[in-house]
N, C-alpha and C positions, 0 to 999 in steps of 0.2 A: 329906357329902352333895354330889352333883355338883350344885345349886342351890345352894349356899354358895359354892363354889369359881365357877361362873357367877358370881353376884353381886359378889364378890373381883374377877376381870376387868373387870367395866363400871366399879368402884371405881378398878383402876390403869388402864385407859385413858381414866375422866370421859369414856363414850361407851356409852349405853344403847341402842344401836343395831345391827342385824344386818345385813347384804348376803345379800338375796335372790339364789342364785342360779340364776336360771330362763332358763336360755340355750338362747336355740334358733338357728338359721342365721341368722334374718332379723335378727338381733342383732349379727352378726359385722360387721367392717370389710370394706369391697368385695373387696381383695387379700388377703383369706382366707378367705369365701365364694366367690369366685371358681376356687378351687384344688379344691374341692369336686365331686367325679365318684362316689360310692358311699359307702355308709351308714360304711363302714372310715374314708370321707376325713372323713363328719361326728364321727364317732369323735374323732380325731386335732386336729380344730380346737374343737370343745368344750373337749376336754381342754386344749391352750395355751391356747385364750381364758382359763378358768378358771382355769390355776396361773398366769396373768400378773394377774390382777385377786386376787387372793390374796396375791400376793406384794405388792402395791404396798397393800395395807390391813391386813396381819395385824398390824401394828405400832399401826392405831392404830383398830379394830374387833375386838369380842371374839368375835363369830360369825360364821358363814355359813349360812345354810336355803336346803338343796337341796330346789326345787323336783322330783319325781320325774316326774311329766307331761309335764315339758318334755324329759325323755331316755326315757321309756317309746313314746314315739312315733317315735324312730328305731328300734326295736329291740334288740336283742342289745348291735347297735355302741354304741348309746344310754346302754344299759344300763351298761358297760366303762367309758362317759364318767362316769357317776355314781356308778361305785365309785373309778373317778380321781379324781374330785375330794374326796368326801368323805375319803379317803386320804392327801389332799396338805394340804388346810387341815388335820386333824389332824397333821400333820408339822408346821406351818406353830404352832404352836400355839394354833391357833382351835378354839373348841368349833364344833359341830357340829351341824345340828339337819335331819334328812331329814325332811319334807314330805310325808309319805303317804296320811295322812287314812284310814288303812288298819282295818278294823274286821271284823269275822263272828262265828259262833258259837264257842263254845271253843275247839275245836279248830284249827280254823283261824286264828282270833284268835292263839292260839301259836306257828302255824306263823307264822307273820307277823311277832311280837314276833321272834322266835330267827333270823328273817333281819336284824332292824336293831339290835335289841338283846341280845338272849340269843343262846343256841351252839346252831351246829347241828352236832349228832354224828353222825358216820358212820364204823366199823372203828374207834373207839377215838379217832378225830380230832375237834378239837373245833376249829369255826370261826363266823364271824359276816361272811354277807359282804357286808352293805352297813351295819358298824360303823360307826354315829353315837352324839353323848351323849344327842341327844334328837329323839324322832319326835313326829308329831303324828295323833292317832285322833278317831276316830267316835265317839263316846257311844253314840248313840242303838238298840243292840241290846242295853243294860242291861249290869249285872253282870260276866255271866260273858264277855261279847266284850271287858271290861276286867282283868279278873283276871289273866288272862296278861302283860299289857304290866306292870302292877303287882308282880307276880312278880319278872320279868326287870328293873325298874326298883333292887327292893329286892335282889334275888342280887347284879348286876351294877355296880352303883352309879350307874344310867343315869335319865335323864326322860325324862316326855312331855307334850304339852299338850292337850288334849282340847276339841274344836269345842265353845265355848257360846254365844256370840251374834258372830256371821260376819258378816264386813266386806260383804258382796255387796247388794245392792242389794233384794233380794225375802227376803233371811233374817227378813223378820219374818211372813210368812205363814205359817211353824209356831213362831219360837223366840219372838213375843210375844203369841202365845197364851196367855188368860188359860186358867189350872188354876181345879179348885172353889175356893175362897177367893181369895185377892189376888194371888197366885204367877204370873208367865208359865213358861212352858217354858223358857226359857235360865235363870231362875231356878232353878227344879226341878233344871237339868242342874246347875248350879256348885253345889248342895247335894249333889248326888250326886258331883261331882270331889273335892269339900271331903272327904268322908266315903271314898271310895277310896283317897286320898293321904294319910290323916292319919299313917299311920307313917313317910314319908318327910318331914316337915317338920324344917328344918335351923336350925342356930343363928342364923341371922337371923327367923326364925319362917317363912321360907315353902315352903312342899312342893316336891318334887321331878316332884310330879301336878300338872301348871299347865292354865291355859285359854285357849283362842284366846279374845281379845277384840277385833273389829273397830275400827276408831280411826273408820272413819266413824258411828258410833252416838253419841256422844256422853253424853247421857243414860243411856243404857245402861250406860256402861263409868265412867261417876262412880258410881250404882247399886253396881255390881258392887265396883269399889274399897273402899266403904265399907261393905258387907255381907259378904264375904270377904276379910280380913284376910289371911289365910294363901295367897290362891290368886297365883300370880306368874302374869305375864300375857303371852303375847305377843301382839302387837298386827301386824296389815297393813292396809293401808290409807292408810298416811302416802305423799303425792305423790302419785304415779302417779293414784293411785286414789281423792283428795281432798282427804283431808286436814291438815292443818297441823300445827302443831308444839303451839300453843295447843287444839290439838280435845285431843292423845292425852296431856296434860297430865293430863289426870284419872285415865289410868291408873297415874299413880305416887302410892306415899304420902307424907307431908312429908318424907322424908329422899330422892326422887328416888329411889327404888327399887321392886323391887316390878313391872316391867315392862322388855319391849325390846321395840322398834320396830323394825320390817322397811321395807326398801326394795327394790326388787329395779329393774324398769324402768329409778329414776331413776339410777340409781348406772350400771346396765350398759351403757345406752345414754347415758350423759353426754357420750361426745366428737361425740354429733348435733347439739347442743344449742349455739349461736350463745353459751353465754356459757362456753362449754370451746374455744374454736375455737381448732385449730392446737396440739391434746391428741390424743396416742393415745390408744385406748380406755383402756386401764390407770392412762395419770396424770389423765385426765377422772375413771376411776371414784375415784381417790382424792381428787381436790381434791372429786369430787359428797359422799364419805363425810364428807370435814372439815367441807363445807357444813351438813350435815344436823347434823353432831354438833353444830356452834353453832347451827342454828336448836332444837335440842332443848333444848339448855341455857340459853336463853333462858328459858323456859317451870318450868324442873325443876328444883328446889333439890337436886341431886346430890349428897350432903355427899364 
């Protein structure tokens, strides 16, 4: 199960940690922003930003989550940048995790799976072309808009993690919604991830059907830890966007497993930052990953 073999990695790099990569222009160093004249030049500069911050972490980070939003808004050219990269950290041997949040009815839902996980066939040809190990979807249209990525997870050997209680600021306006009895709605949801994924759970006992868990909730995601044994979790929301290392503590179980934390912001934009100065972007992004990795394992009995 590619959630064994994940788990294995955070094991040999002792670094339960992901680099968000959500690169956009305003992220870029001045003298390569600078060079930038059409959507072909933003192409071109994503793409070395990316395989230079790839290459200076693949050694000591076991993933990368490609954010899709951040390359869907240049276009096309955009588009080229997020099959580079996804491409290059799989060469690089980082797993993979694309960022889609991608969901509809059946059929569509499949069309969807078959672009990031499953094949898309045409004259007998079989391809997948923005190959990652693991996407991340929408719940919330039931069933059958998950059945497909579930498919393609078990044919293919692939994951996914499925929105259940969302690091943003206003997610509790539907996901802690109390249901008839004592259940909120992001409850409900991780009962219904739990019961989607149960054939993909791997010999460490966790499924290969995992759950966004926000790291800003606190409460929430000790909850959730300890009523879903099986669900593996990633988490956003560490740094950038609040959190500490002591908040998303409660997302692991006592062996330090059972969860990875995303950083994207802090890592990509680390040579801004007065305590990287006199760091290009790529060794600022890797001393920011070393950073993170000890402030996590402070907190996380990682055996």
């Amino acid at each position: 199960m590619i959630i064994d073999r994940l788990i294995e990695k955070i094991k040999q790099t002792k670094n339960p940690s992901v680099v968000g990569l959500d690169t956009c222009v305003d992220y870029l160093p001045d003298d390569m922003k600078n060079q930038i004249k059409s959507l072909d030049d933003v192409c071109e500069a994503l793409t070395e930003f990316n395989k230079n911050v790839v290459d200076s972490i693949c050694d000591i980070v076991p993933a990368v989550k490609v954010q899709v939003a951040y390359y869907e808004m240049y276009g096309v050219q955009g588009m080229q940048a997020f099959q580079n990269t996804l491409k290059y950290a799989k060469s690089k041997g980082m797993f993979t995790m694309a960022d889609i949040k991608r969901n509809d009815i059946g059929s569509t839902a499949a069309a969807y799976s078959k672009a990031y996980l499953g094949k898309t066939v045409f004259n007998g040809v079989e391809v997948t072309p923005f190959e990652s190990d693991f996407v991340t979807i929408n719940g919330y249209l039931g069933t059958d808009g998950i059945k497909p990525f579930v498919d393609d997870a078990e044919k293919y050997d692939k994951g996914a993690f499925v929105l259940v209680k969302t690091s943003n600021p206003s997610s509790g306006d539907l996901q802690n919604k109390k249901l008839v009895g004592s259940e909120t709605v992001f409850e409900e949801m991780a009962n219904f991830v739990c019961e989607w994924g149960k054939n993909l759970v791997g010999e460490n006992g966790y499924s290969s059907l995992g759950a966004v868990v926000g790291a800003t909730h606190k409460a929430e995601a000790e909850l959730l830890r300890k009523k879903y044994p099986s669900l593996f979790f990633l988490v956003p929301g560490y740094g950038a966007q609040g959190a500490t290392a002591e908040d998303v503590s409660v997302n692991f179980d006592k062996d330090g497993l059972g969860a990875i934390v995303n950083s994207s912001r802090g890592i990509l934009c680390a040579y801004k930052k007065d305590k990287y100065n006199g760091l290009n972007y790529f060794k600022a992004a890797r001393q920011a990953a070393l950073d993170m990795k000890d402030d996590l394992t402070k907190f996380i009995n990682l055996k």
